[in-house]
LOVOZA-929766 format. One record per residue (C-alpha): residue in one letter; x, y, z; residue number from 1. Coordinates in steps of 0.2 Angstrom, whole numbers, plus 2048, in hexadecimal, padded with zeros to 3 digits. Example, Ala and Ser with C-alpha at 12.3 -4.5 7.8 and 13.67 -1.06 7.14 Angstrom:
! LOVOZA-929766
<pt><res>A</res><x>83E</x><y>7EA</y><z>827</z><n>1</n></pt>
<pt><res>S</res><x>844</x><y>7FB</y><z>824</z><n>2</n></pt>
***
This chain:
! LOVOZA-929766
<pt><res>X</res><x>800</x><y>800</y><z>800</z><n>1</n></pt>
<pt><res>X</res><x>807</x><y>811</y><z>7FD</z><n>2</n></pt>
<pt><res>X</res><x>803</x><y>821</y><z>807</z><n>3</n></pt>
<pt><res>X</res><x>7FE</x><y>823</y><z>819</z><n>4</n></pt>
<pt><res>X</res><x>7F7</x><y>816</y><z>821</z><n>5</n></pt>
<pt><res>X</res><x>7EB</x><y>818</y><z>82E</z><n>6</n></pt>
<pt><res>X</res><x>7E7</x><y>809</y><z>83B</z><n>7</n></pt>
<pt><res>X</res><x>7D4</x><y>803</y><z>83D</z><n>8</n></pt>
<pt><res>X</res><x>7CD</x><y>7F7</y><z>84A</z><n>9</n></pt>
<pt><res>X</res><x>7C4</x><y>7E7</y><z>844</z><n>10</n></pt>
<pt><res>X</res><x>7B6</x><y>7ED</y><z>850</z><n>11</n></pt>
<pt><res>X</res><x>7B4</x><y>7FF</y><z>847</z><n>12</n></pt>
<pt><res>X</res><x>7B3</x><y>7F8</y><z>836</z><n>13</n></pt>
<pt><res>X</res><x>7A6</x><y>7EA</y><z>83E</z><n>14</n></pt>
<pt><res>X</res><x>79B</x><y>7FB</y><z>845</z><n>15</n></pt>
<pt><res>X</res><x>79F</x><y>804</y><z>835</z><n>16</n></pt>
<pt><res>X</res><x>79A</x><y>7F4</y><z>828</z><n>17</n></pt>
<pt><res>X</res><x>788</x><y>7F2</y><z>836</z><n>18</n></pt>
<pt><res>X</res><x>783</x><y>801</y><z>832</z><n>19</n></pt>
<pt><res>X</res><x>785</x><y>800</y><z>81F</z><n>20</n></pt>
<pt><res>X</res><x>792</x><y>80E</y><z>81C</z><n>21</n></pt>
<pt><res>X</res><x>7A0</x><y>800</y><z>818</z><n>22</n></pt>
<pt><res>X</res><x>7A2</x><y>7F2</y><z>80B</z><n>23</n></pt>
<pt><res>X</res><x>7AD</x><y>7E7</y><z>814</z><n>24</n></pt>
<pt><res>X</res><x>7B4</x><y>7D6</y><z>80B</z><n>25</n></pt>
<pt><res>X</res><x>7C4</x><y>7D2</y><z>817</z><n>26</n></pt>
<pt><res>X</res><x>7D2</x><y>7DA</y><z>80B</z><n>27</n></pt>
<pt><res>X</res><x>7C8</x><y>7EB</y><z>807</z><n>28</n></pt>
<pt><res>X</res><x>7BC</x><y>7F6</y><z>80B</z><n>29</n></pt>
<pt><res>X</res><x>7AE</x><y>800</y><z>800</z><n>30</n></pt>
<pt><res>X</res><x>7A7</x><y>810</y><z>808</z><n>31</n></pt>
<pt><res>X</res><x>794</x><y>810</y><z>807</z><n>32</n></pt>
<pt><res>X</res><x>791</x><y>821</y><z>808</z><n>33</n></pt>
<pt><res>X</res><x>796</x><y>831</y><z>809</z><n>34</n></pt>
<pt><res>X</res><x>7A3</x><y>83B</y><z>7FB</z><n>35</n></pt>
<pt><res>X</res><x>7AB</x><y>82D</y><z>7F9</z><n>36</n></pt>
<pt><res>X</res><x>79E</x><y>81F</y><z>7F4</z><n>37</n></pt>
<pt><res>X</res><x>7A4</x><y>811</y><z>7EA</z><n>38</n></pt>
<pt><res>X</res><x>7B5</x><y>815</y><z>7EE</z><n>39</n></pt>
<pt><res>X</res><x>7C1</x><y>805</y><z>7F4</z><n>40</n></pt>
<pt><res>X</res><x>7CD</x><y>803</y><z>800</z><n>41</n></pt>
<pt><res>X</res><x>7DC</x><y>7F6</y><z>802</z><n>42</n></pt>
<pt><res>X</res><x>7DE</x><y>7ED</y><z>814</z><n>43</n></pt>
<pt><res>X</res><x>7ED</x><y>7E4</y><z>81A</z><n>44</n></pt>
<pt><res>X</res><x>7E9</x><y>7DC</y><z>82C</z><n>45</n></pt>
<pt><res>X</res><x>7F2</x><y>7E6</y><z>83A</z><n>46</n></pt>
<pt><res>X</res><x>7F6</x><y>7E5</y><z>84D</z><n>47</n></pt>
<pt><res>X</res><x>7F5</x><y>7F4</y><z>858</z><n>48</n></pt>
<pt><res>X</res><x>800</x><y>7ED</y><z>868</z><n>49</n></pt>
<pt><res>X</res><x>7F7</x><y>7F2</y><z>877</z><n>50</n></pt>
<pt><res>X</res><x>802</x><y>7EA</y><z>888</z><n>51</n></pt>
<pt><res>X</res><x>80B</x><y>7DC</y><z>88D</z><n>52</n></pt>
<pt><res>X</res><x>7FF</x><y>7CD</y><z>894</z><n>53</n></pt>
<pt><res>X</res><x>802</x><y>7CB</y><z>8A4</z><n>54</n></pt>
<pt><res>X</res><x>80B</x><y>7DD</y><z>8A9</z><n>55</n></pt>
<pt><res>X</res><x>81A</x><y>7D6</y><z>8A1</z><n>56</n></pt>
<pt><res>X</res><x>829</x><y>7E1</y><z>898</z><n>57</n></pt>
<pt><res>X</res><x>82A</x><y>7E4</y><z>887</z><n>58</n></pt>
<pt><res>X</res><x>838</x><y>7E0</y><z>87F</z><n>59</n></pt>
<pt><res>X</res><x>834</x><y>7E0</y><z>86E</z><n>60</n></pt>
<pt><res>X</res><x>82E</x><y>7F4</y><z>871</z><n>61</n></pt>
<pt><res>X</res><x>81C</x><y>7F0</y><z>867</z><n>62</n></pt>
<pt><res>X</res><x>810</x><y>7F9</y><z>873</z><n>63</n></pt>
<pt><res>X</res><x>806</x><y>807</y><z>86D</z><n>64</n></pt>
<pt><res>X</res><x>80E</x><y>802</y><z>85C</z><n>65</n></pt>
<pt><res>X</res><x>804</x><y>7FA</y><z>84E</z><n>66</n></pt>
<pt><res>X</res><x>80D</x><y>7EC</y><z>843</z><n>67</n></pt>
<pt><res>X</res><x>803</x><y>7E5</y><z>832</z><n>68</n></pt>
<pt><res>X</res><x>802</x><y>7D1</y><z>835</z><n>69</n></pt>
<pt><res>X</res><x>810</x><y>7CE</y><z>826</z><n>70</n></pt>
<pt><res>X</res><x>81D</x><y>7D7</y><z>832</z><n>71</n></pt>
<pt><res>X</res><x>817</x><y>7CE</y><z>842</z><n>72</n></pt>
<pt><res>X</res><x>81B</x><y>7BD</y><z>83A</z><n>73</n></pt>
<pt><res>X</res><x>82B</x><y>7C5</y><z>832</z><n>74</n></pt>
<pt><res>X</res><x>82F</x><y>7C6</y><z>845</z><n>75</n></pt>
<pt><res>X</res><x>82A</x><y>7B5</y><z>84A</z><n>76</n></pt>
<pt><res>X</res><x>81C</x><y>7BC</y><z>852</z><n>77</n></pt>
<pt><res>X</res><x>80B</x><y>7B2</y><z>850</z><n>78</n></pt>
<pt><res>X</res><x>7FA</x><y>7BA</y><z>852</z><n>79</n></pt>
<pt><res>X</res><x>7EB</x><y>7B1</y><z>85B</z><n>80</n></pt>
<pt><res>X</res><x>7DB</x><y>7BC</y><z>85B</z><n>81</n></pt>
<pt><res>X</res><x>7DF</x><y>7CA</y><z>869</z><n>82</n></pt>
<pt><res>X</res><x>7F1</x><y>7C4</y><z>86C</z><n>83</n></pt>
<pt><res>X</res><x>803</x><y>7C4</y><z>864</z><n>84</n></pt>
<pt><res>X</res><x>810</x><y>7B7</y><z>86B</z><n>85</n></pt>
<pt><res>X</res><x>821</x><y>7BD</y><z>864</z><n>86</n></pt>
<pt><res>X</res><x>82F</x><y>7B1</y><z>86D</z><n>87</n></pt>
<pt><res>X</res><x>82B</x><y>7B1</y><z>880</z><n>88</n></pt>
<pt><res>X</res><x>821</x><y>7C1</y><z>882</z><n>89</n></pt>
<pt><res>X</res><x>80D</x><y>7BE</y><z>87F</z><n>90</n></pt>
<pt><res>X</res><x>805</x><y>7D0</y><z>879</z><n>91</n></pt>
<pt><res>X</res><x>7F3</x><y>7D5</y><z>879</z><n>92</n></pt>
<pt><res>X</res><x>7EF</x><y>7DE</y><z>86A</z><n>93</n></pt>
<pt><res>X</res><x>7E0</x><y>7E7</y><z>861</z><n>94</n></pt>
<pt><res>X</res><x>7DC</x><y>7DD</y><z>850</z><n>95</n></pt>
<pt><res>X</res><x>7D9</x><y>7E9</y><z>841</z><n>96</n></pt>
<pt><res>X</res><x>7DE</x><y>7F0</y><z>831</z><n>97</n></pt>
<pt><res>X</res><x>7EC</x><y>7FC</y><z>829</z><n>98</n></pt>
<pt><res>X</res><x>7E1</x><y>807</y><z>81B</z><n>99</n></pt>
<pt><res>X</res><x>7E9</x><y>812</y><z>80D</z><n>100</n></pt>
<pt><res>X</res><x>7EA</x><y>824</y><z>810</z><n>101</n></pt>
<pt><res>X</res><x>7F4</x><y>831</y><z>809</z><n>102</n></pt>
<pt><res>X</res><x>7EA</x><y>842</y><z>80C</z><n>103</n></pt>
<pt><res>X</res><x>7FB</x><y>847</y><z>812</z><n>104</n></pt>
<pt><res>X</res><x>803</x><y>845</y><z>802</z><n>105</n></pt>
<pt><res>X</res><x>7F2</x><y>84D</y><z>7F9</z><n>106</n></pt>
<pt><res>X</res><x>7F7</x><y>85D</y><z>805</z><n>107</n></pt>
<pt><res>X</res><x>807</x><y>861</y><z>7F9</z><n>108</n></pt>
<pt><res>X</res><x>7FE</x><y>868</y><z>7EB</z><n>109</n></pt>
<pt><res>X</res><x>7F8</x><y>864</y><z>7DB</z><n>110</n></pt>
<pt><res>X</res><x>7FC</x><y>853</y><z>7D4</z><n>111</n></pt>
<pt><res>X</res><x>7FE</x><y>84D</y><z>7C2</z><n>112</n></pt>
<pt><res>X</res><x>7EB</x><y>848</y><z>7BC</z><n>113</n></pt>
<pt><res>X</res><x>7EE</x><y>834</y><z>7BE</z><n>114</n></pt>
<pt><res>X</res><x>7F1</x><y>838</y><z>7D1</z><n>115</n></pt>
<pt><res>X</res><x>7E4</x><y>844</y><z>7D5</z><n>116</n></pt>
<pt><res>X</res><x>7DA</x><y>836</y><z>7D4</z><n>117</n></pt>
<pt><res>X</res><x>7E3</x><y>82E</y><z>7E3</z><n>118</n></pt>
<pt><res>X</res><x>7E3</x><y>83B</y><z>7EB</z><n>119</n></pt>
<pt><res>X</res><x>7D1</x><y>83C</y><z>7EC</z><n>120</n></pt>
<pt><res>X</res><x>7CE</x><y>82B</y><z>7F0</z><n>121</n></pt>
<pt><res>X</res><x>7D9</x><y>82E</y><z>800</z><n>122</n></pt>
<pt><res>X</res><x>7D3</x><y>83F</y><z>807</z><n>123</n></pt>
<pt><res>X</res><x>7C2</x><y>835</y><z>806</z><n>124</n></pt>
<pt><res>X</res><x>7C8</x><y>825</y><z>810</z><n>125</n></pt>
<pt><res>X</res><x>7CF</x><y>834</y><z>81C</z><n>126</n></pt>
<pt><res>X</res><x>7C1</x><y>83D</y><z>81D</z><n>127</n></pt>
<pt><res>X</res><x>7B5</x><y>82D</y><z>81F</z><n>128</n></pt>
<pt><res>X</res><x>7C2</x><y>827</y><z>82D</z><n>129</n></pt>
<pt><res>X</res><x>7C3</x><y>837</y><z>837</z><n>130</n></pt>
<pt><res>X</res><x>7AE</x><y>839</y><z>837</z><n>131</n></pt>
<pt><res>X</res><x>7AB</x><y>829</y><z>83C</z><n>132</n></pt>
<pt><res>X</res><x>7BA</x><y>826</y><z>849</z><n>133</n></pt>
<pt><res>X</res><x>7B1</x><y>828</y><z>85C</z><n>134</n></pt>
***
């Protein structure tokens, strides 16, 4: 994925795709409503590290950082539902997604006319993400 990348939970998309304003198939989501409509969005599965089970230290220095899945294995982590074992240190984790967006990059000024488009597409998913976070 290029761009930004912004980290959402498994549970917001759940609230977001019950109340219709996702299309959400595992590996994308389509926004349902708003400016954006139509528009689709890669997922790759992400991590946010929350604490060390058991008050333990942490070694590995993940907490309050987010990893995609990929990297986690690349670590020799492994990912069980609401946990990450990597080596001897057990992690609690929230499950969720890393989504495309690169409003940041649209904020430079004008973009050749094959990446306005883009551009577009990503200050929607940022706009959709910042309305709907609570």
């Amino acid at each position: 994925m290029a761009g930004g990348l912004l980290f959402v939970s498994q549970a917001l998309l759940d609230t977001w795709a019950n109340q219709g304003r996702i299309g959400l198939d595992g590996q994308s989501i389509t926004l349902l409503s708003g400016e954006g409509q139509g528009r689709c969005y890669a997922l790759e599965p992400a991590a946010r590290f929350l604490r060390v089970a058991e008050g333990g230290s942490d070694p590995h220095q993940l907490l309050a950082r987010v990893k995609t899945l990929a990297q986690v294995r690349e670590m020799g982590g492994e990912a069980m539902a609401d946990s990450v074992v990597l080596g001897e240190v057990a992690y609690e984790i929230e499950p969720g997604f890393l989504a495309e967006a690169s409003a940041v990059e649209a904020a430079r000024g004008p973009l050749p006319p094959d990446l306005e488009e883009r551009r577009k597409e990503a200050e929607a998913l940022a706009r959709f993400l910042l309305d709907n976070l609570s």
